[in-house]
Structure formats: C-alpha cells, structure tokens
PAKEDREN-682666 format. One record per residue: residue number from 1; x, y, z of N, C-alpha, C, O in turn. Coordinates in pm, whole numbers. Layout:
N
@nufi: NUM | n.xx: X | n.yy: Y | n.zz: Z | ca.xx: X | ca.yy: Y | ca.zz: Z | c.xx: X | c.yy: Y | c.zz: Z | o.xx: X | o.yy: Y | o.zz: Z
...
END
This chain:
88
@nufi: 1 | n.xx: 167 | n.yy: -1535 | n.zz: 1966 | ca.xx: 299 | ca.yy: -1490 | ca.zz: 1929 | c.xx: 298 | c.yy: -1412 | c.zz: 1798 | o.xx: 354 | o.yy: -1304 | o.zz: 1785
@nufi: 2 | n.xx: 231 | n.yy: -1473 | n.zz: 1702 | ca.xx: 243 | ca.yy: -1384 | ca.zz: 1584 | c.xx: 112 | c.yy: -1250 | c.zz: 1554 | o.xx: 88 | o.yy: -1174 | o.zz: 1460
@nufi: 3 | n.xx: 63 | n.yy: -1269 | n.zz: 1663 | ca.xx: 35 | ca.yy: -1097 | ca.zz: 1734 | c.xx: 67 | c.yy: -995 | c.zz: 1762 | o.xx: 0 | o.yy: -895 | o.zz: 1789
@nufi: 4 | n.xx: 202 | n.yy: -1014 | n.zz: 1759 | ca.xx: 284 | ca.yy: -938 | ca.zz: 1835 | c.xx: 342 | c.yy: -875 | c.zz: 1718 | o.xx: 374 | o.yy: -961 | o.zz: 1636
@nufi: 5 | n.xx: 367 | n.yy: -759 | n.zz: 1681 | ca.xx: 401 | ca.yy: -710 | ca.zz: 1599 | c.xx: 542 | c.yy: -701 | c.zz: 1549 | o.xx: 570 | o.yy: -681 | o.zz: 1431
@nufi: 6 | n.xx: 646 | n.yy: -720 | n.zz: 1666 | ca.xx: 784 | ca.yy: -701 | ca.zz: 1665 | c.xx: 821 | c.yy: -835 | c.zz: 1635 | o.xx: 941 | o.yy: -862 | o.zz: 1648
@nufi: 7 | n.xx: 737 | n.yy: -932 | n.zz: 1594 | ca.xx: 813 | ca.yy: -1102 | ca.zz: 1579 | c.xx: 791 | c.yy: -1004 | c.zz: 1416 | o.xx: 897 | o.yy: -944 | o.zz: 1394
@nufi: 8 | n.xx: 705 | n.yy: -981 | n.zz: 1328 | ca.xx: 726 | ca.yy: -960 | ca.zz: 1238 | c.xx: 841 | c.yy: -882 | c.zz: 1186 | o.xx: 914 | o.yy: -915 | o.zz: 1093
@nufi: 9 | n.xx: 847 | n.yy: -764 | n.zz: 1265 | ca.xx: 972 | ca.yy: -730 | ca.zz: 1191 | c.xx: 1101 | c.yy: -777 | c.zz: 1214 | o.xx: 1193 | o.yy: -728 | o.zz: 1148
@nufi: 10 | n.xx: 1124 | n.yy: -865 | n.zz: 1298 | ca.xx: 1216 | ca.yy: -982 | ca.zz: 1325 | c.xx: 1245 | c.yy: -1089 | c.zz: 1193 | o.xx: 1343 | o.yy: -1133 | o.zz: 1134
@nufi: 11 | n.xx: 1106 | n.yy: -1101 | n.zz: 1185 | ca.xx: 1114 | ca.yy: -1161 | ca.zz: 1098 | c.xx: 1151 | c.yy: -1105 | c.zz: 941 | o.xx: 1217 | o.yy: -1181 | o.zz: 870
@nufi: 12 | n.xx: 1110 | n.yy: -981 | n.zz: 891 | ca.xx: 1142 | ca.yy: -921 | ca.zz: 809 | c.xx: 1332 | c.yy: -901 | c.zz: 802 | o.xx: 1405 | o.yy: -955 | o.zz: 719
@nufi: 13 | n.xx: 1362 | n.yy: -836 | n.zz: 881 | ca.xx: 1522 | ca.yy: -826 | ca.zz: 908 | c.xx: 1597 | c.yy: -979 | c.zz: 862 | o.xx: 1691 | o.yy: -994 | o.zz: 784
@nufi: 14 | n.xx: 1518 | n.yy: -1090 | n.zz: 943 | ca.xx: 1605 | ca.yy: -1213 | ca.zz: 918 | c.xx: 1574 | c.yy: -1250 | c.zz: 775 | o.xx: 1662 | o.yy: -1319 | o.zz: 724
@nufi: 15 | n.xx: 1458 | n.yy: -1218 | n.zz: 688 | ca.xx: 1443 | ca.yy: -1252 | ca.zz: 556 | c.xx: 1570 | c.yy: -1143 | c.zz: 467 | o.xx: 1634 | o.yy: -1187 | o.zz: 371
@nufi: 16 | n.xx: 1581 | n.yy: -1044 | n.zz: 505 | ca.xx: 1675 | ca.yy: -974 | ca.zz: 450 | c.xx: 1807 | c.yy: -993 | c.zz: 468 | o.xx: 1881 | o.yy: -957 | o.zz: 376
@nufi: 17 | n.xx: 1865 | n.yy: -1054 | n.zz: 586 | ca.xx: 1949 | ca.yy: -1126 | ca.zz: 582 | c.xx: 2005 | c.yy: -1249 | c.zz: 511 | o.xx: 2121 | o.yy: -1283 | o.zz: 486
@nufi: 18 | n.xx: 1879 | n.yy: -1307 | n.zz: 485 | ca.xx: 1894 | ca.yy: -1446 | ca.zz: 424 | c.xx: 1890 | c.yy: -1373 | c.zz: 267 | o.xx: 1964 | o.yy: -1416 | o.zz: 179
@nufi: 19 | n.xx: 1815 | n.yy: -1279 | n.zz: 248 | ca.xx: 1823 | ca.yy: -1236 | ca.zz: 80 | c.xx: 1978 | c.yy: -1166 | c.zz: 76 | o.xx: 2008 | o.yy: -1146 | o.zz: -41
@nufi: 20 | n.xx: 2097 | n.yy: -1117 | n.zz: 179 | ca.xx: 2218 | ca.yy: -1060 | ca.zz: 133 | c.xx: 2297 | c.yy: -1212 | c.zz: 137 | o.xx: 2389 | o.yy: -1212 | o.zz: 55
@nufi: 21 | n.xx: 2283 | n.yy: -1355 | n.zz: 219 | ca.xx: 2354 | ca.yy: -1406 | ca.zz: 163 | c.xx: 2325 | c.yy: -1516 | c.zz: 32 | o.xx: 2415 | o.yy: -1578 | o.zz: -25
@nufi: 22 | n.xx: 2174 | n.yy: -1525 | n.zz: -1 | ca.xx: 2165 | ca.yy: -1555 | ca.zz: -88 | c.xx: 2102 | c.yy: -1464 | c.zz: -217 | o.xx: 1982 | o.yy: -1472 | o.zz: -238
@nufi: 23 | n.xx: 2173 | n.yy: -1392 | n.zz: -287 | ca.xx: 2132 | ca.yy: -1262 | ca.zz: -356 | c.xx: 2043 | c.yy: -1309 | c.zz: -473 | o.xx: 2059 | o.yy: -1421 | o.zz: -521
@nufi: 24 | n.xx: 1918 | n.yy: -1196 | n.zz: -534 | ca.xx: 1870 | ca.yy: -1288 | ca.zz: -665 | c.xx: 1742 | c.yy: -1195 | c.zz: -665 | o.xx: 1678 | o.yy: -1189 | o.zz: -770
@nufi: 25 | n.xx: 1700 | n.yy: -1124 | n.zz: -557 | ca.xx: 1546 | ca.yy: -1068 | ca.zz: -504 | c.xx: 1461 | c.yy: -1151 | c.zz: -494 | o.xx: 1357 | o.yy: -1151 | o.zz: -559
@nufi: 26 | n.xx: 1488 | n.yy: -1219 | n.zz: -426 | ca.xx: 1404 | ca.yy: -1418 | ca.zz: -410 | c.xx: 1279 | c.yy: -1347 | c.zz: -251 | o.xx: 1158 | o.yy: -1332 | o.zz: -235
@nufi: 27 | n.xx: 1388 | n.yy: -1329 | n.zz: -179 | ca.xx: 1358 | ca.yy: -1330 | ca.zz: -25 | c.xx: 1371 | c.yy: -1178 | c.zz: 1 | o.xx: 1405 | o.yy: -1136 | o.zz: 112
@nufi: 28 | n.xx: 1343 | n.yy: -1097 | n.zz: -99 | ca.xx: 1369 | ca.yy: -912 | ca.zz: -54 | c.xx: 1201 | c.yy: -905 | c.zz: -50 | o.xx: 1143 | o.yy: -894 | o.zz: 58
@nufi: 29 | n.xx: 1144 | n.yy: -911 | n.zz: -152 | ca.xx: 987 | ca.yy: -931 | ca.zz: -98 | c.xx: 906 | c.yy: -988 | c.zz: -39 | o.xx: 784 | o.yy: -975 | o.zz: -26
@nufi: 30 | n.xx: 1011 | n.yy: -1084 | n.zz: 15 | ca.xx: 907 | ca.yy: -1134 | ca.zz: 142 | c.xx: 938 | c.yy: -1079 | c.zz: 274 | o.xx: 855 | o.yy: -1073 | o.zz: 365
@nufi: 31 | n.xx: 1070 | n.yy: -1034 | n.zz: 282 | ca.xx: 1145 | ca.yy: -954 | ca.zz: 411 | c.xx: 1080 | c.yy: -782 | c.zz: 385 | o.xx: 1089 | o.yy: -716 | o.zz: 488
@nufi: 32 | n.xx: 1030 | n.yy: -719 | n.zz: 290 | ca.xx: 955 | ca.yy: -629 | ca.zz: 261 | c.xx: 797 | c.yy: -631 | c.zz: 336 | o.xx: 746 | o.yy: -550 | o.zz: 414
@nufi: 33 | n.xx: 745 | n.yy: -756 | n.zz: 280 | ca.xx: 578 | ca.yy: -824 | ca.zz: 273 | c.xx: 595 | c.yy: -813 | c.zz: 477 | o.xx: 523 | o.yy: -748 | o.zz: 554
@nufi: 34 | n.xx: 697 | n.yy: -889 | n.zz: 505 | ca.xx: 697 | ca.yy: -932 | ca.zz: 707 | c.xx: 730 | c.yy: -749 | c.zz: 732 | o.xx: 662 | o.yy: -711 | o.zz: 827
@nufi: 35 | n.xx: 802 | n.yy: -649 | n.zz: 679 | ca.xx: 804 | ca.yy: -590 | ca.zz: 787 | c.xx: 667 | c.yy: -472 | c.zz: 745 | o.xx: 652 | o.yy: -379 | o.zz: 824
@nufi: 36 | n.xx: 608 | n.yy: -478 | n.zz: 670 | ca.xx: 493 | ca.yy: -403 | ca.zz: 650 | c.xx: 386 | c.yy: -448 | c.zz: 743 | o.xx: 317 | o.yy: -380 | o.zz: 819
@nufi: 37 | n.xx: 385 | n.yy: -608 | n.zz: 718 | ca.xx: 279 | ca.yy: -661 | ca.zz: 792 | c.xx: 287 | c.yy: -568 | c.zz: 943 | o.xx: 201 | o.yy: -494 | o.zz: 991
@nufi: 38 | n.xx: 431 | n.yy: -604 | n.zz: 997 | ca.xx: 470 | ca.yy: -551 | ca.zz: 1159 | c.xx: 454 | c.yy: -436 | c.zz: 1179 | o.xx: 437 | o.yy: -375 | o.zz: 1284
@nufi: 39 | n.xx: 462 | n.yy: -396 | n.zz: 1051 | ca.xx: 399 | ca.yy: -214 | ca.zz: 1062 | c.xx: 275 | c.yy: -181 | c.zz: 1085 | o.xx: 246 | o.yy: -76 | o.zz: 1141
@nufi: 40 | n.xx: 173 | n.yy: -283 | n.zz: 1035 | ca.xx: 63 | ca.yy: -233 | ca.zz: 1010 | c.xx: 7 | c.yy: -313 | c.zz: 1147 | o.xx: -105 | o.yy: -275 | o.zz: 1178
@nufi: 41 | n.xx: 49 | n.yy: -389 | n.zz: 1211 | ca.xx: -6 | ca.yy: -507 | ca.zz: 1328 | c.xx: 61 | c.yy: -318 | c.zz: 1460 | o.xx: -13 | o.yy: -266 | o.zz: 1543
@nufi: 42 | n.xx: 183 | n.yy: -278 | n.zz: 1433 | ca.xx: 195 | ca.yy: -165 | ca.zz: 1523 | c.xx: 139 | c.yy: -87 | c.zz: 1512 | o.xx: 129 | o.yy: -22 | o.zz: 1616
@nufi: 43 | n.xx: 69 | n.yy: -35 | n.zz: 1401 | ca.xx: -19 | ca.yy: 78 | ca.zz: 1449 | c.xx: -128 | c.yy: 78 | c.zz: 1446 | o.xx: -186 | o.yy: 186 | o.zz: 1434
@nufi: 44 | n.xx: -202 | n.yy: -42 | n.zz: 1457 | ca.xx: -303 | ca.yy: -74 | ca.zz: 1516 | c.xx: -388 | c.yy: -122 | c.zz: 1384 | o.xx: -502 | o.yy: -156 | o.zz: 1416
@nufi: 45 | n.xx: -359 | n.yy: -134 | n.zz: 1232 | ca.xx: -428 | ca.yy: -119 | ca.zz: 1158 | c.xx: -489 | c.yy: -257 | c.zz: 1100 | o.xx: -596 | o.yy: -273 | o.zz: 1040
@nufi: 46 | n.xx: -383 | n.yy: -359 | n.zz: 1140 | ca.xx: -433 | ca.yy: -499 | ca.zz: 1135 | c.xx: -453 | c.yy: -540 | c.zz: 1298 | o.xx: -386 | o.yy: -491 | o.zz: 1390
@nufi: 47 | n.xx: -572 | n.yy: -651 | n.zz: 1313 | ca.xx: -538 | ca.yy: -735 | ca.zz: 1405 | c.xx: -617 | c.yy: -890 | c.zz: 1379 | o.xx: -684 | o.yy: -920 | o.zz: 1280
@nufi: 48 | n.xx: -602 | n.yy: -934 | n.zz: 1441 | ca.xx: -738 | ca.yy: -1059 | ca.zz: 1429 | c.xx: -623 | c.yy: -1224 | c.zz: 1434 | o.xx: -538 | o.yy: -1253 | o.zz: 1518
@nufi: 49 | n.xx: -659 | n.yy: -1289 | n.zz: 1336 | ca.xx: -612 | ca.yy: -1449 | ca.zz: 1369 | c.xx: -460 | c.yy: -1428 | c.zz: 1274 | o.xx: -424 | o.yy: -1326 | o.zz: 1215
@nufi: 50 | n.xx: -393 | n.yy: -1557 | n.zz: 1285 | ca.xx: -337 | ca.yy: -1552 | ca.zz: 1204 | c.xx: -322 | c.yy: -1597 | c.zz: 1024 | o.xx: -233 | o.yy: -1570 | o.zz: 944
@nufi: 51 | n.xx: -481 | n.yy: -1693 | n.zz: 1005 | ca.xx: -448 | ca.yy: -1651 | ca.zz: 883 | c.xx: -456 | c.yy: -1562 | c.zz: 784 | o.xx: -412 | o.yy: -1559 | o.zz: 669
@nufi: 52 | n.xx: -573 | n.yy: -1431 | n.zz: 900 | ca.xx: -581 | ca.yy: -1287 | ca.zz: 825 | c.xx: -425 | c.yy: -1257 | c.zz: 830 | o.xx: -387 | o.yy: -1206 | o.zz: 725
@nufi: 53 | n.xx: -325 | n.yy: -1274 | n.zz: 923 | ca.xx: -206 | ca.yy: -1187 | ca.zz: 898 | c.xx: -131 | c.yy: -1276 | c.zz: 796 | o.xx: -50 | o.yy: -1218 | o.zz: 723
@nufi: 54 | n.xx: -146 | n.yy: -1417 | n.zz: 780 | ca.xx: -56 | ca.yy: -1466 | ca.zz: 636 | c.xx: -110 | c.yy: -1439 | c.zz: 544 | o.xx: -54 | o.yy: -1446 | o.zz: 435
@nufi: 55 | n.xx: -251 | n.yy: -1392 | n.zz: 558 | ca.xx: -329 | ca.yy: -1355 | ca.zz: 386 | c.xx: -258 | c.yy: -1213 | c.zz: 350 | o.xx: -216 | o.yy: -1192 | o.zz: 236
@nufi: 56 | n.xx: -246 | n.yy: -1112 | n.zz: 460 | ca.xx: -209 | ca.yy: -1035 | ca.zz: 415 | c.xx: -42 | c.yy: -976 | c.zz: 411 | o.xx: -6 | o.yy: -866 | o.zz: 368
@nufi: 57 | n.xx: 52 | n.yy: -1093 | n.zz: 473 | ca.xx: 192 | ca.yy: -1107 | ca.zz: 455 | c.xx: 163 | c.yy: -1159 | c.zz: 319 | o.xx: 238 | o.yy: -1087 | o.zz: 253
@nufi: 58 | n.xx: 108 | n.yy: -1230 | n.zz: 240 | ca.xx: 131 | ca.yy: -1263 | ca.zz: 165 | c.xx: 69 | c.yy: -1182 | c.zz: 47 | o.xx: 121 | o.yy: -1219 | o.zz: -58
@nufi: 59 | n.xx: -24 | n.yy: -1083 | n.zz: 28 | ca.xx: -67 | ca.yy: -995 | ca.zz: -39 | c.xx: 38 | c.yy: -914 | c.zz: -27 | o.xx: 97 | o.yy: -890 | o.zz: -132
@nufi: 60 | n.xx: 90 | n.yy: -851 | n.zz: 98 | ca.xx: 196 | ca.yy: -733 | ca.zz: 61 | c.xx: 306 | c.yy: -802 | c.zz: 7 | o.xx: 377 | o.yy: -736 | o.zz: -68
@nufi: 61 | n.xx: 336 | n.yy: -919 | n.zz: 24 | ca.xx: 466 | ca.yy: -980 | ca.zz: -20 | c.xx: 537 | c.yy: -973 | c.zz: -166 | o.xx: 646 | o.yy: -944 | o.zz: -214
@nufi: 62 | n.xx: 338 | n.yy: -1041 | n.zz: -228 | ca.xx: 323 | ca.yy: -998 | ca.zz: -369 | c.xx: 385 | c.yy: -911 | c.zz: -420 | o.xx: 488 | o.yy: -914 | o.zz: -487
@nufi: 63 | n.xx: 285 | n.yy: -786 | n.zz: -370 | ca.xx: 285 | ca.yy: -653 | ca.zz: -413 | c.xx: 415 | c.yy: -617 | c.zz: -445 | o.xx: 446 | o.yy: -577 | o.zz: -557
@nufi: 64 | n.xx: 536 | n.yy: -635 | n.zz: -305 | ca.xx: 623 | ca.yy: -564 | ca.zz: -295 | c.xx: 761 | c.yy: -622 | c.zz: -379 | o.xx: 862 | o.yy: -559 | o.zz: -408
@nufi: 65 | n.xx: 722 | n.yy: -794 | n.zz: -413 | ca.xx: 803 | ca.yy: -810 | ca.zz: -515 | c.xx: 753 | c.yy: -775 | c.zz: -700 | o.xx: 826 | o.yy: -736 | o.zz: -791
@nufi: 66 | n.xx: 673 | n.yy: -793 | n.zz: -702 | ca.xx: 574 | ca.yy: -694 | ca.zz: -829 | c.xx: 631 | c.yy: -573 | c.zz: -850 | o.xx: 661 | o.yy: -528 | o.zz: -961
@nufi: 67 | n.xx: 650 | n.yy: -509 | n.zz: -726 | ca.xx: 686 | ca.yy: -371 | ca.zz: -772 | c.xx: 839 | c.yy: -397 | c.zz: -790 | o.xx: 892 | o.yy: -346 | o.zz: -889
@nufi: 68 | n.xx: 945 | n.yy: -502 | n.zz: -672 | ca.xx: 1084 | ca.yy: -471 | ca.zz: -688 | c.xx: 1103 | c.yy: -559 | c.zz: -867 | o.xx: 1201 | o.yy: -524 | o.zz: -933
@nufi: 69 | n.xx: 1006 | n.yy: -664 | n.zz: -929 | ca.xx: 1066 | ca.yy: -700 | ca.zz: -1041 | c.xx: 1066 | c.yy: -602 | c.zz: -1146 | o.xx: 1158 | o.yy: -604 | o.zz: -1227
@nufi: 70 | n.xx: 964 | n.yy: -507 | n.zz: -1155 | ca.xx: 965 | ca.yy: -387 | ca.zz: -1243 | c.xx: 1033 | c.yy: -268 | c.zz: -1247 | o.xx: 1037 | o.yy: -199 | o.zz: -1349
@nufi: 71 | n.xx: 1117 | n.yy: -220 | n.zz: -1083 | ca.xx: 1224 | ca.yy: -145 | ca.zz: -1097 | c.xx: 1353 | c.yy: -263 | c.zz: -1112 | o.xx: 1422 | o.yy: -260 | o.zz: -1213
@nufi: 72 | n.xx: 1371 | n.yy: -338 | n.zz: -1034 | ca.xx: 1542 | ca.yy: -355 | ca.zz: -1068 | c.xx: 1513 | c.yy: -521 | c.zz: -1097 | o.xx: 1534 | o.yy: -621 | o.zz: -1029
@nufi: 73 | n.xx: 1454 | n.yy: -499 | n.zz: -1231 | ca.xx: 1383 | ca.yy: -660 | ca.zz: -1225 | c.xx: 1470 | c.yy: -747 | c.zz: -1359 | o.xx: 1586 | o.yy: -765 | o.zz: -1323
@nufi: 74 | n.xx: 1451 | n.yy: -791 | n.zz: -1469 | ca.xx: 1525 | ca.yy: -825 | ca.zz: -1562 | c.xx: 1471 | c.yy: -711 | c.zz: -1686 | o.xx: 1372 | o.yy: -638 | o.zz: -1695
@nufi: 75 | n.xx: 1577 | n.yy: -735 | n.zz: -1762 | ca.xx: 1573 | ca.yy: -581 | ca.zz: -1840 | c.xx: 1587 | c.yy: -687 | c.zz: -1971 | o.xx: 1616 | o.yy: -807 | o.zz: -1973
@nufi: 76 | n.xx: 1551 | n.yy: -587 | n.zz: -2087 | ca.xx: 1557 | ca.yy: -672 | ca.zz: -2221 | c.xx: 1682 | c.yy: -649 | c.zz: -2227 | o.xx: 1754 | o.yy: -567 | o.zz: -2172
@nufi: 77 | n.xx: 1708 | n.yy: -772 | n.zz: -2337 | ca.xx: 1834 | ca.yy: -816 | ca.zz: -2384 | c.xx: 1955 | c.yy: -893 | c.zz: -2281 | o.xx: 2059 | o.yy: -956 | o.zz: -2299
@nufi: 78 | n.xx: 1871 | n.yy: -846 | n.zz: -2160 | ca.xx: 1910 | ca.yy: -977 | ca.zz: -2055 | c.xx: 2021 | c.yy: -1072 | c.zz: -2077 | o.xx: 2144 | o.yy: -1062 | o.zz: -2077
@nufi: 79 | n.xx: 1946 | n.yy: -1158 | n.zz: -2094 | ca.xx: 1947 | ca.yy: -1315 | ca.zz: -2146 | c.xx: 2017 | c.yy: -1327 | c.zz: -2292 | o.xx: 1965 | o.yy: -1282 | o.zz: -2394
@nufi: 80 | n.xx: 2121 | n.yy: -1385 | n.zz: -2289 | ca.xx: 2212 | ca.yy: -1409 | ca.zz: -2460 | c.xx: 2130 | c.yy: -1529 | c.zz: -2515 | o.xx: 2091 | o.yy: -1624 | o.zz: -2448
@nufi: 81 | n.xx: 2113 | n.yy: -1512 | n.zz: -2624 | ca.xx: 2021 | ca.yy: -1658 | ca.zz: -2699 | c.xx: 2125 | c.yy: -1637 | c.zz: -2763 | o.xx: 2176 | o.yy: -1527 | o.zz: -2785
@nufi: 82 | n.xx: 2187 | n.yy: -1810 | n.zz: -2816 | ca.xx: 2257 | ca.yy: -1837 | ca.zz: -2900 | c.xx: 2238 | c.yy: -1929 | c.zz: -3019 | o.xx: 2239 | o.yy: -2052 | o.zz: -3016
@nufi: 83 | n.xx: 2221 | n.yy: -1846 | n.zz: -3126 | ca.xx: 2185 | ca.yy: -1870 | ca.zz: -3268 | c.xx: 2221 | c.yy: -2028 | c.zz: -3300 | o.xx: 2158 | o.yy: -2133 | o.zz: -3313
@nufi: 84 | n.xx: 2404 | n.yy: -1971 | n.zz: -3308 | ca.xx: 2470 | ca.yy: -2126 | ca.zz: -3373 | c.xx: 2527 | c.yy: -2161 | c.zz: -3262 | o.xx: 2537 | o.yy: -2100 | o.zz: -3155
@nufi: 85 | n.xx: 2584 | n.yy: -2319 | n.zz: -3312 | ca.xx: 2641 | ca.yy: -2363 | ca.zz: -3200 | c.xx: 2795 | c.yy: -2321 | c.zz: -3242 | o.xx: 2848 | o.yy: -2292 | o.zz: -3350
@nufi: 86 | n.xx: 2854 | n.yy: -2335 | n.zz: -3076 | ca.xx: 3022 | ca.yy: -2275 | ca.zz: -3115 | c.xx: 3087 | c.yy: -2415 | c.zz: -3167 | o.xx: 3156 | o.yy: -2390 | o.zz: -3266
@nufi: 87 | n.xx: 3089 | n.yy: -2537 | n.zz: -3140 | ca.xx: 3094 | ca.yy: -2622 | ca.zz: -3218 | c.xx: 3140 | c.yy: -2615 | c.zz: -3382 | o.xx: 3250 | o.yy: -2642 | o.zz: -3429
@nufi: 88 | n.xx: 3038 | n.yy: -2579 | n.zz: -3440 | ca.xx: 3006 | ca.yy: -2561 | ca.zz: -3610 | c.xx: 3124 | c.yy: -2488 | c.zz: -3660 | o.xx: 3132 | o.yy: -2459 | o.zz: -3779
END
C-alpha cells in the first residue's frame, strides 16, 4: 500500500488539512515531506521497502520545514521579554 504513490499524496493533502485547522507550521512540512515523497514514488525516482520511503519522507520533511522556518519562520523581536514586573 505505501507503494503506491497516490496514498502519499493523500496523505500529504490530509496533513495540510490538519495544518489549516490546527495553524502554527507544525504539520505544513510534513504535508510538504508526504507529497514530494508521492512525487518522487510517481515518477519513478524512488522505489523499494518502506523504510527507504519513511527515511526519505522524513529527510524531505526536514528539509521542507528548515526551509518553511527560515522564510515565514519567527523573526527577531518576536517574543516580548518583560523586564519588570507589572505588579511593582
């Protein structure tokens, strides 16, 4: 089954689903990582067992959140640190 190239991008779509209702870029690189994999299982460029295809769902997965934290990832000044307390 996970030969089949179209469970992956099934699977990619439903990770992207699950990343619009839970928003954060948690689950955008892994719904990225599944539909590359399905890309690459369709054109013939992967094949073999499946833990060559989770080694390499999970290498592109990496990759592809690596790259989404460095474009739309956290930016300086982000995060408020607070000196004093409002208290005082």
């Amino acid at each position: 089954m996970w030969n089949v190239w179209w469970v992956w991008i099934v699977a990619g779509f439903a990770l992207g689903v699950l990343e619009i209702l839970a928003p954060g870029y948690i689950f955008l690189g892994f719904a990225m990582g599944a539909l590359l994999t399905g890309v690459l299982l369709g054109f013939g460029v992967l094949g073999g067992s499946l833990p060559l295809l989770l080694m390499v769902f999970a290498v592109l997965s990496l990759i592809t959140w690596l790259i989404l934290r460095r474009v739309v990832g956290v930016t300086k000044g982000q995060a408020k640190i607070w000196h004093k307390d409002i208290n005082d």
